[in-house]
N, C-alpha and C positions, 0 to 999 in steps of 0.2 A: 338768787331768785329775781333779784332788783335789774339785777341785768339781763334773764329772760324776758322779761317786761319790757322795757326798752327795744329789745331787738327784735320782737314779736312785728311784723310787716302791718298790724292790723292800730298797733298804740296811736300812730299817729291820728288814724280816722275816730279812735274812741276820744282821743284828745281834742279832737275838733269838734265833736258831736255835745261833746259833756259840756265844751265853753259855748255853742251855739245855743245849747237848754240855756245855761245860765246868762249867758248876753242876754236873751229874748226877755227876760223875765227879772232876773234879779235888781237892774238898774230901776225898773219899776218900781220895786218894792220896797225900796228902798226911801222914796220919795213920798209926799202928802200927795192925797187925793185919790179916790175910786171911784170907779162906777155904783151909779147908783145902789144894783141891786146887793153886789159887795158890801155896799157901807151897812145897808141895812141889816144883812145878815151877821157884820159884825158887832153891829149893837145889840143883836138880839141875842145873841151870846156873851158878848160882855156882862147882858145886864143876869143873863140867868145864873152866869159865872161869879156874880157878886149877890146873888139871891135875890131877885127880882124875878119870878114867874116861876113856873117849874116846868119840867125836861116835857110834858104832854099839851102844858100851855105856856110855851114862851110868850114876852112881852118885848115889842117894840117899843109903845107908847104908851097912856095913859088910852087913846085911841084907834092904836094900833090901822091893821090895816083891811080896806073891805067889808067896816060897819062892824067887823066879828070882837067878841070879846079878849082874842088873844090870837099872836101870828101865826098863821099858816096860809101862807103862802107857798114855805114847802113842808113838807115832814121833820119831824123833829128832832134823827139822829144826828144830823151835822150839827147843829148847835148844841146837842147835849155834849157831842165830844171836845167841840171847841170849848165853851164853856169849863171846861177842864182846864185848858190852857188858861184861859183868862184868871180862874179862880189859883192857879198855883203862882203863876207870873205876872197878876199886875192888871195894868191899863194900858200900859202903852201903846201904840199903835201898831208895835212890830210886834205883837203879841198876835195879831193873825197873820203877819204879813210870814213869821217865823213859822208857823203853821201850815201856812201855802204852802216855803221852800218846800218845807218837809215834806208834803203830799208829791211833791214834783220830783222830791229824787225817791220818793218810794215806790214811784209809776216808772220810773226811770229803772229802777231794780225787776219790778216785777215784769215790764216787759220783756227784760234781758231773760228771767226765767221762763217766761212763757216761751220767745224763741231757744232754749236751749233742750225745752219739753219735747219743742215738734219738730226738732231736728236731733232726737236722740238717737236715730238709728244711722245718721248719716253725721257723725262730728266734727267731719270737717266744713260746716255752714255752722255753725256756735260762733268762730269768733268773728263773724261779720254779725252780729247784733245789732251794732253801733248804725248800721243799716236803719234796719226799722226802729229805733231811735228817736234815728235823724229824722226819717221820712216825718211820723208822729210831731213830734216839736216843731217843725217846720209849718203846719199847718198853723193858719195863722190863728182859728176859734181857738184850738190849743194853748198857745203861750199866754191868748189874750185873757182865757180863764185865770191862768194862773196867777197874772197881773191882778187881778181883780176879785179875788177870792171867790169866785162860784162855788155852789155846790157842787158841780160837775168832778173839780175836781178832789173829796173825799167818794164820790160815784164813782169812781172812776178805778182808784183802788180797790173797792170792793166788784166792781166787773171782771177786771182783771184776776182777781184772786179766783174768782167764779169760773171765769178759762183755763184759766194753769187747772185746778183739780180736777177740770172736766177730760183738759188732754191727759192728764195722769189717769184720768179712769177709762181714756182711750187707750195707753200703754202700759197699762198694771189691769187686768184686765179681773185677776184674783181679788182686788181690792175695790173692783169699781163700784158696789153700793156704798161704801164708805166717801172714796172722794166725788161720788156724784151726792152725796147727803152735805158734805161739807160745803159744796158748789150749791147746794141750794139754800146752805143760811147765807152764804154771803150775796147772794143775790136779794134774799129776804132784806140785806143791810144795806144793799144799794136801794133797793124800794122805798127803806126809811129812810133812805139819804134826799132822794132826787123827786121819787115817787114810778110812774110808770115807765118812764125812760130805761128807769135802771132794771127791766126784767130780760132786754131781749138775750141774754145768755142763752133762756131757756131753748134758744132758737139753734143753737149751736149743735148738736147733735142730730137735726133735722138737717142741717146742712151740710154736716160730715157726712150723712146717709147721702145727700144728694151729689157729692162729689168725688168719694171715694168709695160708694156701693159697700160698704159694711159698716156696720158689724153682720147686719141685718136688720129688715124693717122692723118685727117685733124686737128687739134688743134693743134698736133705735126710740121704740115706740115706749118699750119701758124706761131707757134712761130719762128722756124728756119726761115723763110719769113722776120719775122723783124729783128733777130740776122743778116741777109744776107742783108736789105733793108737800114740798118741803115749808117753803114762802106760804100756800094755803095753809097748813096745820098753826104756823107759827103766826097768822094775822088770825084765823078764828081764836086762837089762846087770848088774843090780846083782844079781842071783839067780847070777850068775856068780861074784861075788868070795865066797871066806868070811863073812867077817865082816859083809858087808853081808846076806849069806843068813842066815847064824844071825842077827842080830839082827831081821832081818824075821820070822824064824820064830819067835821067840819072842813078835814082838806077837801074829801070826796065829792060830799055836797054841795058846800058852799064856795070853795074854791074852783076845782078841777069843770064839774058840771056846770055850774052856773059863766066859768070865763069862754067854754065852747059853746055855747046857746048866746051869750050878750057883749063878749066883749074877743071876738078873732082879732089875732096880731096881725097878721096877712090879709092881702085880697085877690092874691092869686097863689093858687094851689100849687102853681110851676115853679113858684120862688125857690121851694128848699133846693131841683135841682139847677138852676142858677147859681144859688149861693152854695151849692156843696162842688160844682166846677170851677169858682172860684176860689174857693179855700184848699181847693188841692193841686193848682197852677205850680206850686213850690214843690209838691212831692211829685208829679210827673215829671218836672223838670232833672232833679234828683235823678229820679230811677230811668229817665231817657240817657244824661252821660254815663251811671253807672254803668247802663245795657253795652254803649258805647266803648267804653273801656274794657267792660270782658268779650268782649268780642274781635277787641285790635288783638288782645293777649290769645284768643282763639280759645277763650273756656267757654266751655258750652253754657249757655243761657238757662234755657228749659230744656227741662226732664219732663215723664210722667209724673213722678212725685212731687215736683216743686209746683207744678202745672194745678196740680190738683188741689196744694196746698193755698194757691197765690190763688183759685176761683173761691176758695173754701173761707178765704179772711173776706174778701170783695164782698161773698156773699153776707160776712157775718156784719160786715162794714154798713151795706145797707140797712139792715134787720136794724 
């Protein structure tokens, strides 16, 4: 088997892709110092991890941050979970840096599943994974998250997991209220993770209708129904309890709402596509020599299927 590995034409590129993840990021992480926002979300999980605030009202400080009694700045899943880590392993510093890795080869895992989803009817595109990967990590917001412990990146895995079950409930067609119900708690969990960022899955089935013209509109129209019914049911549950309502309401109100009325990061509306043409200068560059190469070899490039595939992530890329 050790030797089918090996001589698979495809190893070399999974070998270069896996040490380009890990170059980008691990020599980081290894090292003191982070970005701001990292530091702070690592203290607020430290501290909740050694018992200091609890999973609806985490603590930064004594003053925390924004005047509010307790941090939210984001939602409170990613620190309840890191908070685990801290409370089993300690203080050290690589207590979240060990956390990142982890999130990074678990994105690393589930992308390879998600492309093996949408190429189940065609097997022979599986073992170029290492492909969108590469592209992925290459982008430089990417690795730089990971340097730096964002929230982005535990969002990140629960998006991911929110695709994989939606294309499963694109190709198990018998089972698709199931993996379209399971696509909407993990979307629920990217919501608690990031906040609104983490919903546009819901958008994925709007955009397969728009590219690939089925299942059909109502079918279309129901799937997104449960992707949108799921997340609703499950934040009214928690609008129920106290503590899970005030702490909701204080990202809602006093963070989210009150930072778009008084405090915009930007002052031109053009910036994000500036900064989204330059963060993908590396994966153009990527998939302009790959085109390059299957083309000297004379493999055909695009198909219908892949054509329709490749406007289908674009579009989900924007959302």
């Amino acid at each position: 088997m050790a030797k089918n590995i090996f001589k698979n034409p495809n190893f070399a590129f999974w070998l270069f892709t896996i040490s380009v993840a890990i170059g980008l990021t691990l020599p980081w992480l290894v090292q003191e110092g982070m970005f701001m926002d990292g530091l702070l979300y690592s203290c607020v999980s430290r501290n909740l991890g050694h018992g200091i605030g609890s999973f609806w009202f985490p603590q930064f400080s004594e003053l925390n941050v924004g005047g509010l009694p307790s941090f939210h700045e984001q939602p409170p899943l990613v620190f309840g979970i890191q908070a685990i880590f801290f409370y089993f392993f300690g203080n050290s510093i690589y207590i979240e840096r060990g956390y990142t890795f982890l999130m990074l080869l678990l994105s690393i895992y589930f992308i390879y599943l998600i492309w093996k989803e949408i190429n189940s009817s065609t097997k022979d595109q599986i073992p170029y994974g290492w492909l969108a990967i590469l592209l992925w990590i290459s982008t430089s917001l990417a690795f730089w998250s990971f340097r730096h412990n964002m929230q982005e990146n535990t969002m990140g895995i629960f998006t991911l997991l929110s695709v994989l079950f939606i294309f499963k409930g694109f190709n198990k067609p018998n089972n698709q209220i199931l993996f379209f119900s399971v696509s909407g708690v993990f979307i629920t969990l990217s919501l608690l993770s990031k906040g609104f960022p983490g919903l546009f899955p819901i958008s994925v089935p709007f955009l397969y209708w728009i590219t690939h013209r089925k299942p059909g509109f109502a079918k279309m129209f129901s799937q997104s129904a449960i992707l949108l019914m799921i997340p609703v049911l499950i934040i009214t549950l928690l609008l129920l309890f106290p503590d899970s309502r005030q702490s909701l309401s204080y990202y809602f109100f006093d963070r989210i709402l009150q930072r778009i009325d008084y405090m915009p990061t930007i002052e031109n509306r053009f910036y994000i596509i500036n900064r989204l043409l330059m963060e993908l200068i590396a994966s153009v560059i990527i998939v302009f020599l790959f085109a390059i190469s299957l083309y000297l070899i004379n493999v055909k490039l695009i198909t219908k299927s892949n054509s329709s595939l490749a406007l289908l992530f674009i579009l989900i890329g924007f959302s």
